[in-house]
FIKEPA-849504 format. One line per field, with one value per residue (C-alpha): residue in three letters; x, y, z. Coordinates in Angstrom, 3 decimals, decimal comma. Layout:
marti: ALA|...
px: X|...
py: Y|...
pz: Z|...
This chain:
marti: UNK|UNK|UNK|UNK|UNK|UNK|UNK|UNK|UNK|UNK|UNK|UNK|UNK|UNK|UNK|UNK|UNK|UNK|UNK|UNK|UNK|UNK|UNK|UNK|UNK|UNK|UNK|UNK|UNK|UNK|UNK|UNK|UNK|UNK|UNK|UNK|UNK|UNK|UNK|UNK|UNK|UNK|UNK|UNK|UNK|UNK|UNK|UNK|UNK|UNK|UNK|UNK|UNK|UNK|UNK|UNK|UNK|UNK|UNK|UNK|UNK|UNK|UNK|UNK|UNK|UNK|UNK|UNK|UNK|UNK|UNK|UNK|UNK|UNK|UNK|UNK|UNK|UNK|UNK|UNK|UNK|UNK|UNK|UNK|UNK|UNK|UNK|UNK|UNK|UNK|UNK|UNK|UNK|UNK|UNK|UNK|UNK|UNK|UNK|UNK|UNK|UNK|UNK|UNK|UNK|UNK|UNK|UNK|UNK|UNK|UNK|UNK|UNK|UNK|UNK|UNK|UNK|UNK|UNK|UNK|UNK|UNK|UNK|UNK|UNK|UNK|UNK|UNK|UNK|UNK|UNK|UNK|UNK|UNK|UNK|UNK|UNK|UNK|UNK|UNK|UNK|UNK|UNK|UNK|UNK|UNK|UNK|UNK|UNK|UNK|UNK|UNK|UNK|UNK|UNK|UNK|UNK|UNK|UNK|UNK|UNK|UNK|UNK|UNK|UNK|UNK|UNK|UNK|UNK|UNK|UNK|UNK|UNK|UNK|UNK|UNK|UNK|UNK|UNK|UNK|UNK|UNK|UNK|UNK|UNK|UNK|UNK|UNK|UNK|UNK|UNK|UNK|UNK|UNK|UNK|UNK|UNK|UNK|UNK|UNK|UNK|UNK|UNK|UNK|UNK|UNK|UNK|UNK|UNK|UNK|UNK|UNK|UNK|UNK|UNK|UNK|UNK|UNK|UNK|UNK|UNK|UNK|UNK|UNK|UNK|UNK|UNK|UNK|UNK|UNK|UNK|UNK|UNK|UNK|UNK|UNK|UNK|UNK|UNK|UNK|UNK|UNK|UNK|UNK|UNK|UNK|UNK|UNK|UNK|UNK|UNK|UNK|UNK|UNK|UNK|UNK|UNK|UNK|UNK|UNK|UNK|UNK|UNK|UNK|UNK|UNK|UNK|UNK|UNK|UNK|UNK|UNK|UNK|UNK|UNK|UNK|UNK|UNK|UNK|UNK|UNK|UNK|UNK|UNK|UNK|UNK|UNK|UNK|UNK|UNK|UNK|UNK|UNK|UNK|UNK|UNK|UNK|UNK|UNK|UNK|UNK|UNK|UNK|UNK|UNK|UNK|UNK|UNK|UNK|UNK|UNK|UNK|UNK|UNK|UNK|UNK|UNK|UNK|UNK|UNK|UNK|UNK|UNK|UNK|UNK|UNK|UNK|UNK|UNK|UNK|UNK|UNK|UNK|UNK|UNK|UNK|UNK|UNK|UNK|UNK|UNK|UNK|UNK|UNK|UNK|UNK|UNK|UNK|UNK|UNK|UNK|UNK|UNK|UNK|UNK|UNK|UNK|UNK|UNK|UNK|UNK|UNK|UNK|UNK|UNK|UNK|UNK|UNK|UNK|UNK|UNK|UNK|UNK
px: 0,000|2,660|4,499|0,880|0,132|3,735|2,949|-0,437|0,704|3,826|1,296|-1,057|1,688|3,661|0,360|-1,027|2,036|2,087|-1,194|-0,948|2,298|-0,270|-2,343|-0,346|0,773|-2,359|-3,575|-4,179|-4,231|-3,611|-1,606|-2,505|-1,371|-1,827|-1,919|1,279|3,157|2,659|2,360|4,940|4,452|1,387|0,288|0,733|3,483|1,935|0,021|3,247|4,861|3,127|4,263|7,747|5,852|4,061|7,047|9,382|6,313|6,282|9,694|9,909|7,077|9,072|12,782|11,820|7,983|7,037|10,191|10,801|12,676|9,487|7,346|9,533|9,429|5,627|5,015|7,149|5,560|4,549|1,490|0,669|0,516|-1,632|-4,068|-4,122|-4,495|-7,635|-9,226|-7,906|-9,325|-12,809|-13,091|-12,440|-15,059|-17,812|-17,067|-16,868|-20,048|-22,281|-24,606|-23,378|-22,177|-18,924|-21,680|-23,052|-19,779|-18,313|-21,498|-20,797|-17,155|-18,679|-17,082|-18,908|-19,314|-17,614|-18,550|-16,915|-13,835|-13,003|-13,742|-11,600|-8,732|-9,081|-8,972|-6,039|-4,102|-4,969|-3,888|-0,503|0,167|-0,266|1,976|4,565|4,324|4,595|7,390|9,029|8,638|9,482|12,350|11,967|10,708|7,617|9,155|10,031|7,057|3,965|4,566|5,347|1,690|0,349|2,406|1,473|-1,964|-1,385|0,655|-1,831|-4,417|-2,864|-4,232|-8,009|-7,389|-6,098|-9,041|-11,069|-9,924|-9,970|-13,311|-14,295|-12,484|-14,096|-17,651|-17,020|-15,410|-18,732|-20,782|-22,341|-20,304|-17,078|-18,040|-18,501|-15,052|-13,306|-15,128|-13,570|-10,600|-10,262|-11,729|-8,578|-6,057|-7,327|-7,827|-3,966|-2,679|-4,239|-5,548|-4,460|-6,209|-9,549|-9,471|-8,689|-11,656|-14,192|-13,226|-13,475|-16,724|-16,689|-19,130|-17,611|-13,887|-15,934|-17,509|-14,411|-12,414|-14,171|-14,484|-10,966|-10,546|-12,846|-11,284|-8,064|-9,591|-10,959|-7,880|-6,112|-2,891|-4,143|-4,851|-1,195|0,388|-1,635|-1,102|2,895|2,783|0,960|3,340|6,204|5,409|4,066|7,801|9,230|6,674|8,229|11,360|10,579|10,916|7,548|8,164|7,796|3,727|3,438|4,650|1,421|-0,723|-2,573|-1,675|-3,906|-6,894|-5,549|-5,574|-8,719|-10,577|-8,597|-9,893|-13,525|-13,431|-11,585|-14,524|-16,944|-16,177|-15,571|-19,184|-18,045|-21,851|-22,668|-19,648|-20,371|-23,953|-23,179|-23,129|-20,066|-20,442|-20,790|-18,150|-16,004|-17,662|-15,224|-12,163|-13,423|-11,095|-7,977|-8,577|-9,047|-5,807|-3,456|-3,595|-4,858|-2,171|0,832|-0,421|-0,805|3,035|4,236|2,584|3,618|6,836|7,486|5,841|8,435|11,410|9,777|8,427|11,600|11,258|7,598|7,683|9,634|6,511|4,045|5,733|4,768|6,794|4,569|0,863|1,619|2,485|-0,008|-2,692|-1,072|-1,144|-4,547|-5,415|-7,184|-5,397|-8,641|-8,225|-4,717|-5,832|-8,639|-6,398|-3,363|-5,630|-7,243|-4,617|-2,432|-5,377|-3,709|-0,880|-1,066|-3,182|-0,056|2,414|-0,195|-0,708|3,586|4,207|1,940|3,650|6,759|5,423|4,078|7,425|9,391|6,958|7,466|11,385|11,154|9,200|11,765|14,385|11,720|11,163|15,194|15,626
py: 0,000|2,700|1,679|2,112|5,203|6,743|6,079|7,746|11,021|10,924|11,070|13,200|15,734|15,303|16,049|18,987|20,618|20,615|21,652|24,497|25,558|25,392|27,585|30,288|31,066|32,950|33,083|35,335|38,293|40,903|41,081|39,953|41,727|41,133|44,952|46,648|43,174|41,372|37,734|35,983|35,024|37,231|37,759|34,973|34,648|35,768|38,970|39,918|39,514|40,151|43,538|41,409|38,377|40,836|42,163|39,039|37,766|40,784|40,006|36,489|37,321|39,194|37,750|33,918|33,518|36,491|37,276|39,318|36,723|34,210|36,542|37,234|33,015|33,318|35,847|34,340|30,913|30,174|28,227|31,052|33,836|31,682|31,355|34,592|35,999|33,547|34,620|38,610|38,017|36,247|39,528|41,931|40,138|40,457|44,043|44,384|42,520|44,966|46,939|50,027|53,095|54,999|57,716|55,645|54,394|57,734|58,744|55,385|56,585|59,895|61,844|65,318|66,318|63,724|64,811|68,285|67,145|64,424|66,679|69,251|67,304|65,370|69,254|70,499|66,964|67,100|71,038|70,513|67,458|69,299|72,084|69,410|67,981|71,238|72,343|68,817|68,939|72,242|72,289|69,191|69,068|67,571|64,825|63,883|65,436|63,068|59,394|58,528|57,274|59,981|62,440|60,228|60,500|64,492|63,756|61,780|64,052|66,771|66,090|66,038|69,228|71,383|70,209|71,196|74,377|75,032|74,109|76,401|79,254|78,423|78,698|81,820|84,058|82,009|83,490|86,971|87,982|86,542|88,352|91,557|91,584|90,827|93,909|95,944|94,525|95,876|99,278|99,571|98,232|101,488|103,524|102,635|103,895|107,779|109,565|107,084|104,038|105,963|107,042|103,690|102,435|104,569|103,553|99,815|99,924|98,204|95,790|94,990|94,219|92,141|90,027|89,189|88,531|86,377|83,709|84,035|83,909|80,701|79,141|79,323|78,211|74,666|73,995|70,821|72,565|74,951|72,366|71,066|73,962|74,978|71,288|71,561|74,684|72,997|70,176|72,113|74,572|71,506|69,658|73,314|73,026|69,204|70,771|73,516|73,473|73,075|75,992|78,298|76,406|76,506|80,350|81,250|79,636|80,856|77,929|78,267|78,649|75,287|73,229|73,756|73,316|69,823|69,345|70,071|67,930|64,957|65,782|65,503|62,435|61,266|62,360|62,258|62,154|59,216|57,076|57,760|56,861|53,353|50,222|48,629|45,641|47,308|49,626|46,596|43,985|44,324|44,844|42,702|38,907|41,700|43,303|39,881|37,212|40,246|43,454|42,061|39,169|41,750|43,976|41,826|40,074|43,738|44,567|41,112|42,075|45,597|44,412|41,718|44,048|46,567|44,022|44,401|48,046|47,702|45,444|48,128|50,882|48,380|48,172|44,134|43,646|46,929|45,715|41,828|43,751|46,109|43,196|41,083|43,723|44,092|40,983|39,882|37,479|35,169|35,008|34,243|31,670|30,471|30,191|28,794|26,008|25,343|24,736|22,853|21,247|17,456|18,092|20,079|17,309|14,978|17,066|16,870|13,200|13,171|15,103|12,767|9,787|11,391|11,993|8,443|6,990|9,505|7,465|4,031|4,639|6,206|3,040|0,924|2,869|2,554|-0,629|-1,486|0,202
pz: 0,000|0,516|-2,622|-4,500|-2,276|-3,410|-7,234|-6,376|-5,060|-7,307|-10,475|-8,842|-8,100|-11,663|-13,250|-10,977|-11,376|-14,997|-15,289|-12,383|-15,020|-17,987|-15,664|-14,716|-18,332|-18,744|-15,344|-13,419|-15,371|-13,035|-10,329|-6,967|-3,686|0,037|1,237|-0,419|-1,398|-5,009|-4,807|-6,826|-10,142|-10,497|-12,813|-15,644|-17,683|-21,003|-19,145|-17,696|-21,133|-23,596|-25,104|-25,013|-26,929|-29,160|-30,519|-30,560|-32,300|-35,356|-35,515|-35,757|-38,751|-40,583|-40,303|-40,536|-41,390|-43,621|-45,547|-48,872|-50,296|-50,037|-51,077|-54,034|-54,455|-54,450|-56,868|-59,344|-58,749|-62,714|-61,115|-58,756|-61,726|-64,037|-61,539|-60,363|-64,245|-64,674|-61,653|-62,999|-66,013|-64,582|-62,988|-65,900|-67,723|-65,041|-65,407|-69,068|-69,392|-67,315|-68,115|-66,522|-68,268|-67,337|-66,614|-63,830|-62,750|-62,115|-60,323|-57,893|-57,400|-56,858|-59,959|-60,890|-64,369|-65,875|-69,381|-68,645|-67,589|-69,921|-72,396|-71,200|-70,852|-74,091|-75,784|-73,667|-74,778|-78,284|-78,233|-76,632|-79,081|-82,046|-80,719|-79,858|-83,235|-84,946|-82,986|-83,845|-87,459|-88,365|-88,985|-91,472|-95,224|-96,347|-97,052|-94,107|-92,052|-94,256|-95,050|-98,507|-99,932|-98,331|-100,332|-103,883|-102,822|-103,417|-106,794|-108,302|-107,736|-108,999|-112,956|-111,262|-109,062|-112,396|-114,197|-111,807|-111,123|-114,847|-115,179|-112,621|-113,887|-117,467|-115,730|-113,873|-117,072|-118,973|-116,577|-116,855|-113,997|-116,069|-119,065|-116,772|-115,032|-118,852|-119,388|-116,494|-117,590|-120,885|-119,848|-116,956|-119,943|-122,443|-119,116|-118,702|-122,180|-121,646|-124,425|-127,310|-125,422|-125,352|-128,191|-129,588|-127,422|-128,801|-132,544|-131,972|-129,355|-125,751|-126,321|-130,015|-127,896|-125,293|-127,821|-129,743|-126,717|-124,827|-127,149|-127,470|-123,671|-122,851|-125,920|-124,179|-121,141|-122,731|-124,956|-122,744|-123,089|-120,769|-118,405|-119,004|-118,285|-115,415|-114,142|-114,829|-112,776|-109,755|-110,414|-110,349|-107,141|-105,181|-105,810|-104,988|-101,392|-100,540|-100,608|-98,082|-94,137|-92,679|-90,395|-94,199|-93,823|-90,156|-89,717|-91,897|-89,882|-86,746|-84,395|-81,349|-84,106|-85,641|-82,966|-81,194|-84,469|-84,518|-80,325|-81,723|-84,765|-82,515|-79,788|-82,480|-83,643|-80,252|-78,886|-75,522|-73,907|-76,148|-74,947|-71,650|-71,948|-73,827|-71,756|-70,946|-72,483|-75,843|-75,709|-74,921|-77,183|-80,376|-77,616|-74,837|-76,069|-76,995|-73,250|-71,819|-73,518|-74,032|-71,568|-69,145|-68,681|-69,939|-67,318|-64,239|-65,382|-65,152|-61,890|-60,363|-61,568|-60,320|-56,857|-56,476|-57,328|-54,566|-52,405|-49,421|-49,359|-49,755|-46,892|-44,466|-45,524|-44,149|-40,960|-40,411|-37,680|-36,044|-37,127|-35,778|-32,618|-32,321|-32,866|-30,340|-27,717|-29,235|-28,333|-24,852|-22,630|-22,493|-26,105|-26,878|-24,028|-26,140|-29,229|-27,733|-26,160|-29,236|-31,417|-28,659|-26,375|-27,425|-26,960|-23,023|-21,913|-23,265|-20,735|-17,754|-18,469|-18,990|-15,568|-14,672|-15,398|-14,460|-10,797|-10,499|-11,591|-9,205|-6,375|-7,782|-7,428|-4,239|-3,009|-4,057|-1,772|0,963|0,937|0,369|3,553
C-alpha cells in the first residue's frame, strides 16, 4: 500500500504541477497583492509579457515567417501567376459585361461632371500634341514630315485638281459675272494707255472688244494645253513646297486657331456624352477577347513584376513587424488563451498526463528505496 500510495501522489503531483504551469501562463491576469506586497508570479506569464511576446512575435514574422525573399518566391511561382491571371481576367469580364455606363460608374465613385472634364482634358491633350508635333517637325521638309503614300496620294491628284480648277475658272469668265469683269478689264487696260487708249476704245466699241475677246478667252480656257500647263505649274510649285521646311507652312498659320478646331473635330467624332452613356459591355464587345488574352495578362506580369522588385522596401513601408504587434497587444489574454488552447489542447493534456507519469514513476522509485531500507 505505501508503494501504491507513493505512485499515487507521485502522479497526482507530476500532473497537478504541470497543469498548475499550464495555468499560470495565462492566469491570473492581473496582479494579486496582500496589502502593499505582489504575490509571486502574479500575474501569468503571457500577461506579464506580452508587449515582449508581441514584438518578438512581429519580428519572428518578418525575419523567418514572412520574408521578402518568399514573397519574391511566391510571386514568381509560374502556377501562382496563371491562376491569379484567370481569376484577374474572370473579374475583368464580369465588369466588361455589365450593363453600366462609365456615366453611372463615375457617379458610384462619386465623380462630378464627368462629361466636362473628360472633355476638357481630351482638348487640352490634343492642343498641346499638335503644338509638340509642330514644334518637332518644323524644322523638317515635307518629305520627311507626311509618309510617302500619303504624299502620292497628293501627286496623283494633282491632274483632277487642275481640271477642276480650270473648269471652274471656265464657268465663272462664262458666266455673266465673267463676261462683266473681262469687261472691267479691258476698260482699266485702255484707261492705262491715256488719251491714245480711249481714243482707240471709242473707234473699236466696248461691247464689239468684249464680244471678240471672250471667245478668245474661254477658248483658251478649254484647250487641254491649258490644263497642261496649269497642271505643270501645280506640279512644279508643289515639288518646290516638298522641298521647303515646314516651319515656311506653319509660320502662316494661326496655331492656337488650328488646334482647337482639330480638339472640336476629334470631340466631335468622339461624342463624348454618347460614350459615356453606352453600356459597358458594348463599348467593350469588339475589344473585350484583346482586353481579356493580351492586356490584361501583360499587365498583371508587369505589376507582379514591379511588386516583387519593390516588395523588401515595400515590406519596411508596411511596418509588419509593427501591425503583428499592435494586434497582439490588441489581443485579450482570455483570447490568446482560447487560441493557444485550441490549437495545442492534445498536446497540453499529453504534458499533464507526462508530468503525470513522471510523478508516479518519481513514487514508484522512491518506493523501491523505501522498501530497500
Amino acid at each position: 500500500m505505501t508503494f501504491l500510495m507513493l505512485i499515487i501522489v507521485g502522479a497526482i503531483i507530476g500532473g497537478a504541477t504541470n497543469a498548475l504551469a499550464i495555468r499560470m501562463l495565462f492566469r491570473p491576469i492581473y496582479p494579486v497583492y496582500i496589502g502593499h506586497w505582489r504575490m509571486p508570479f502574479t500575474p501569468g506569464l503571457i500577461p506579464k509579457r506580452r508587449e515582449a511576446l508581441a514584438k518578438q512575435l512581429g519580428d519572428v514574422v518578418v525575419d523567418h515567417l514572412l520574408t521578402a525573399e518568399g514573397v519574391q518566391t511566391r510571386l514568381k511561382n509560374e502556377q501562382f501567376r496563371q491562376g491569379m491571371i484567370t481569376m484577374v481576367q474572370n473579374k475583368v469580364q464580369t465588369f466588361l459585361d455589365s450593363d453600366q455606363s462609365i456615366a453611372a460608374l463615375a457617379g458610384r465613385l462619386e465623380i462630378d461632371n464627368v462629361q466636362q472634364r473628360l472633355e476638357s482634358l481630351i482638348g487640352t491633350k490634343v492642343n498641346e500634341q499638335c503644338r509638340r508635333w509642330i514644334e518637332k517637325q518644323s524644322e523638317k521638309t515635307l518629305d520627311d514630315v507626311f509618309p510617302p503614300s500619303f504624299l502620292a496620294r497628293i501627286e496623283e491628284n494633282i491632274p483632277t485638281f487642275s481640271a477642276l480648277v480650270m473648269e471652274k475658272v471656265a464657268d465663272y469668265f462664262d458666266s455673266s459675272e465673267g463676261k462683266r469683269k473681262i469687261a472691267e478689264l479691258i476698260d482699266r487696260f485702255f484707261a492705262d494707255k491715256g488719251t491714245f487708249g480711249s481714243m482707240l476704245q471709242m473707234v473699236l466699241g466696248n461691247d464689239s472688244l468684249i464680244n471678240k475677246v471672250h471667245p478668245e478667252v474661254m477658248k483658251f480656257l478649254r484647250q487641254p494645253t491649258t490644263k497642261e500647263m496649269l497642271e505643270q505649274m501645280i506640279q512644279k510649285q508643289w515639288r518646290h513646297l516638298k522641298k521647303q521646311p515646314a516651319s515656311n507652312i506653319f509660320d502662316g498659320l494661326n496655331l492656337d486657331v488650328l488646334a482647337e478646331w482639330i480638339g472640336e473635330q476629334t470631340l466631335r467624332q468622339l461624342d463624348v456624352s454618347r460614350v459615356l452613356e453606352t453600356p459597358l459591355r458594348r463599348l467593350s464587345a469588339s475589344v473585350q477577347l484583346t482586353i481579356l488574352e493580351q492586356w490584361v495578362p501583360k499587365a498583371f506580369v508587369l505589376f507582379v513584376d514591379y511588386l516583387s522588385d519593390h516588395i523588401a522596401s515595400l515590406m519596411k513601408a508596411l511596418q509588419l513587424a509593427e501591425i503583428v504587434r499592435k494586434q497582439v497587444e490588441s489581443f485579450s489574454v482570455q483570447r490568446l488563451e482560447t487560441m493557444v488552447l485550441e490549437v495545442a489542447r492534445r498536446e497540453l493534456k499529453m504534458i499533464m498526463v507526462l508530468g503525470a507519469l513522471l510523478g508516479g514513476l518519481i513514487g514508484a522509485v522512491q518506493g523501491v528505496f523505501l522498501l530497500l531500507i
